[in-house]
ZAMARGU-4260 file (C-alpha; in steps of 0.2 Angstrom, whole numbers, plus 5000, padded with zeros to 4 digits):
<rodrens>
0) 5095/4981/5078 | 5085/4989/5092 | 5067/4992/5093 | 5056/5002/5103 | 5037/5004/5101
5) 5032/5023/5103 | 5014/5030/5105 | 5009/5036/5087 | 5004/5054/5087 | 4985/5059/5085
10) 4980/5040/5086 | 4973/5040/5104 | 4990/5034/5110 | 4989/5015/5102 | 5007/5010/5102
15) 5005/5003/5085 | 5022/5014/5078 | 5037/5005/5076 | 5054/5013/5076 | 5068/5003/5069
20) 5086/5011/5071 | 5097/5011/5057 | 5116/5009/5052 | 5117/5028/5047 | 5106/5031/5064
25) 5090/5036/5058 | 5073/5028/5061 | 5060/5019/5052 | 5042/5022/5056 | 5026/5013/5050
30) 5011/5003/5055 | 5001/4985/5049 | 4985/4990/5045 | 4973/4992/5060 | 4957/4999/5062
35) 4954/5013/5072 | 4936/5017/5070 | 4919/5006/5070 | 4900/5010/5064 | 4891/5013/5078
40) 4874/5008/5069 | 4884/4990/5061 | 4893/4988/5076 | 4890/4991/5093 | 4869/4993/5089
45) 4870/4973/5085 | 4881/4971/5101 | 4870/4979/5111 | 4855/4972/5106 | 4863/4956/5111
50) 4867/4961/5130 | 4848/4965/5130 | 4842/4952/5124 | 4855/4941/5138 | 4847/4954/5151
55) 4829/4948/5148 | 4832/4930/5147 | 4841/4930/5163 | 4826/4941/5171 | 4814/4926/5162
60) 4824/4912/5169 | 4827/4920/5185 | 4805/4928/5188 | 4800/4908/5182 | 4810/4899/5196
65) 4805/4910/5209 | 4786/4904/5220 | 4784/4923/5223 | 4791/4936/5212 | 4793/4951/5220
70) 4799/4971/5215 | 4808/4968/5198 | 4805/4950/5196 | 4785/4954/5193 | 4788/4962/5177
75) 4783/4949/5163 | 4794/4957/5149 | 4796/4940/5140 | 4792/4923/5141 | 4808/4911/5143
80) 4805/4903/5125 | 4806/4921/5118 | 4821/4929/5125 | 4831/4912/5119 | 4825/4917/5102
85) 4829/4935/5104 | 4846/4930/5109 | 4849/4917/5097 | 4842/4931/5084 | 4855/4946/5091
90) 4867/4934/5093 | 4867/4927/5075 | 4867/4948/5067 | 4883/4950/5078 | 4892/4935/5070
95) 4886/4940/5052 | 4890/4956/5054 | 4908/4954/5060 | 4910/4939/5045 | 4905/4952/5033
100) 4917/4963/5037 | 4930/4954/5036 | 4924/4949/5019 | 4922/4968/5013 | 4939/4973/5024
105) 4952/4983/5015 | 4970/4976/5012 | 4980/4991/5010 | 4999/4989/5006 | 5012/4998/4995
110) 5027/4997/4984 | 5039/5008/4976 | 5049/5003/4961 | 5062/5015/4949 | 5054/5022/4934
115) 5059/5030/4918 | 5042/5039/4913 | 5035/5048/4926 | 5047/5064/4929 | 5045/5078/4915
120) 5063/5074/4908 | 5062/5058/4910 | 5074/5055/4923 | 5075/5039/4933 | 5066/5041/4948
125) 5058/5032/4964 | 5039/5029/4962 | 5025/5024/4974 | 5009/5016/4973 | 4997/5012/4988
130) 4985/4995/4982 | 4970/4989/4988 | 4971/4970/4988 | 4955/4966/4994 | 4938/4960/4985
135) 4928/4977/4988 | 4931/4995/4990 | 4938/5005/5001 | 4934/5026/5001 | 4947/5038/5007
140) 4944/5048/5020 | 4959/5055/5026 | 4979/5057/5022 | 4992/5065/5031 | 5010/5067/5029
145) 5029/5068/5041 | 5041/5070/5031 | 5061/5066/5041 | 5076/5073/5032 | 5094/5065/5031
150) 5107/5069/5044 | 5116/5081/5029 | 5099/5091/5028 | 5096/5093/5045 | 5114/5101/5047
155) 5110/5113/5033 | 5094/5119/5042 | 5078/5106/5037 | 5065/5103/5050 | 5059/5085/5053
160) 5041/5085/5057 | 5032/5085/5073 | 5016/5081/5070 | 5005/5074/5055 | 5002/5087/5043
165) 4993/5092/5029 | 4998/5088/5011 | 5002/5108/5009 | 5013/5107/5025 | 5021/5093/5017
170) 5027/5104/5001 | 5031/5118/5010 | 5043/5106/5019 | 5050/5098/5006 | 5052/5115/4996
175) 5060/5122/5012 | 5076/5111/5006 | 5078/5120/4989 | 5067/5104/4980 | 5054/5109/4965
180) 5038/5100/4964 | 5036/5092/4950 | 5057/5094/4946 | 5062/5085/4959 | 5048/5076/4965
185) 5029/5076/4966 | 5016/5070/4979 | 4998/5069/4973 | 4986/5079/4979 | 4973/5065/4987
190) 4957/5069/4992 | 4945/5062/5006 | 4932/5052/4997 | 4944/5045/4983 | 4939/5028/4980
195) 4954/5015/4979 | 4947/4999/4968 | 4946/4980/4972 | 4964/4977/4966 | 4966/4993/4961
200) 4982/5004/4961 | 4982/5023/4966 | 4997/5033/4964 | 5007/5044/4979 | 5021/5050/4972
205) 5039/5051/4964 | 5056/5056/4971 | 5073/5059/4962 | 5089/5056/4966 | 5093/5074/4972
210) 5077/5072/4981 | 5082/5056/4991 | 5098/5063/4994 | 5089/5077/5006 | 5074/5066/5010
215) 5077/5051/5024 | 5060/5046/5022 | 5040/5051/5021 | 5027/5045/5029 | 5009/5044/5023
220) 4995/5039/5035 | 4980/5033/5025 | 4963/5033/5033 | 4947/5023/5024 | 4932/5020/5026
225) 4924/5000/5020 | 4906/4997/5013 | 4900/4992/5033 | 4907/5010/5041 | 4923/5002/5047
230) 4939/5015/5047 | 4955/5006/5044 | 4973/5017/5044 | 4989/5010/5036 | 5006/5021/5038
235) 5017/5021/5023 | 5035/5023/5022 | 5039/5030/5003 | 5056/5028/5005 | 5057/5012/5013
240) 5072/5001/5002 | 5072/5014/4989 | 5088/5013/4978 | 5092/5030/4982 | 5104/5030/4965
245) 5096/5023/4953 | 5103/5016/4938 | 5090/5006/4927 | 5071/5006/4928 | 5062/4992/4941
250) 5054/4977/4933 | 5035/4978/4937 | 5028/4972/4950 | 5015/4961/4943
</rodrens>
């Protein structure tokens, strides 16, 4: 099994996407959770205080062991007993800060398992959930969507994606194929600013098994936002070890 990281598109070009070839020569693609975004105000204000607050202990150390300071060095800005405390001080907000959010940070995962209740007519289908496994919060602010057909598809006239798109672009696509919403399979309509629970669940979406047989696999790139400002982006593949003919509903998952 051959793997090759590519650039992920729209993501600054962080190699962070991970193709993974295949048996029936397709490609997996997905991401561990990363952040990709920081708080200017909770992050890089604490970190900056503390390079000041270096800055003016080394001009204290520095204007105290010299007989004659001159230019620069004349400036008393602080005394050296109080530019150790500022440092201690800026110092000890940066470690607090990065210790909280790892506390608060998000643990975004997903799962799919077959179902016998969520299609209209009660057929067996592959269901998804994205879960938030950490001890606080975490806000959505962005989804997008690439959807990748089979090989069968493809040769019938489906277009992979090319680019993240919206979840609109995403129906159209999958309608393109001859698939009904809500018939053959659904994708929930997720907003920015939905709130995914400590240990909470949020539901994506369901595929059948004519939807699978046209559908290789679709991606979903979740963006959120923690309580310190931190963005963090997890990329899931729906369709990752689904049972693509499914027989008998999955046992639950906890």
């Amino acid at each position: 099994m051959a793997v090759r990281h590519v650039a992920l598109p729209d993501s600054g070009g962080v190699t962070a996407v991970q193709y993974r070839r295949r048996s029936g020569g397709g490609r997996r693609m997905e991401t561990a959770q990363r952040v990709v975004k920081r708080s200017a105000w909770f992050a890089r204000l604490p970190v900056a205080l503390a390079g000041l607050s270096l800055l003016l202990l080394v001009h204290a150390l520095v204007r105290k062991n010299l007989a004659h300071p001159t230019g620069v060095w004349e400036a008393d800005l602080l005394d050296t007993q109080a530019a150790v405390a500022a440092v201690l001080a800026s110092a000890g907000a940066v470690l607090a800060r990065a210790q909280y959010a790892r506390a608060v940070r998000p643990a975004l995962g997903w799962f799919g398992r077959v179902m016998a209740d969520v299609t209209p007519d009660g057929e067996l289908a592959w269901a998804c959930h994205v879960m938030n496994g950490a001890q606080d919060v975490a806000v959505l602010t962005e989804v997008d969507y690439w959807v990748r057909f089979t090989p069968t598809a493809r040769a019938a006239g489906a277009t992979d994606s090319t680019r993240w798109g919206t979840w609109h672009e995403a129906m159209a696509g999958l309608a393109a194929v001859g698939l009904e919403a809500r018939v053959d399979f659904t994708l929930d309509l997720i907003g920015p600013g939905r709130p995914i629970p400590a240990q909470g669940l949020m539901f994506v979406g369901w595929f059948t098994e004519k939807a699978m047989a046209e559908i290789d696999d679709v991606f979903v790139r979740v963006r959120v936002t923690d309580r310190v400002g931190d963005t963090h982006e997890r990329v899931l593949a729906l369709l990752k070890g689904a049972d693509r003919k499914p027989r008998s509903p999955g046992q639950p998952p906890f």
